[in-house]
C-alpha angles and dihedrals in degrees: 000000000000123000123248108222123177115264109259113241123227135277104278096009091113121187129247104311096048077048093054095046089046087056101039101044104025088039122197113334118256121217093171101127096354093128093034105062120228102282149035086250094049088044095049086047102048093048085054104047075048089054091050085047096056099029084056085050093053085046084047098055096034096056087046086051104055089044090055093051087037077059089037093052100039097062 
């Protein structure tokens, strides 16, 4: 016969009282302007270093794209 033990929680997860005290004293999570940053500025900042990102990924394929047809056409 084996014996059936509880499965151990991990490190931090707490039980019903660390739960309790989660919910009573963090409250309900808020996600209002979580993507967005704090201000106009962070926010402006934040949509141009996204349009670099992406501007340096399209360099990126495109320069991948025209080695791969440079290999295609010289052989």
């Amino acid at each position: 016969m084996s014996e059936d033990k509880p499965t151990p929680k991990a490190p931090g997860e707490g039980g019903r009282l660390m739960a309790l005290a989660f919910r009573r004293f963090a409250g309900p999570p808020e996600v209002q302007g979580a993507v967005q940053g704090g201000s106009n500025q962070a926010r402006e900042a934040w949509k141009q270093d996204l349009e670099r990102r992406k501007q340096w990924s399209r360099e990126q394929r495109e320069r991948k794209r025209a080695e791969r047809e440079a290999r295609r056409d010289g052989h």
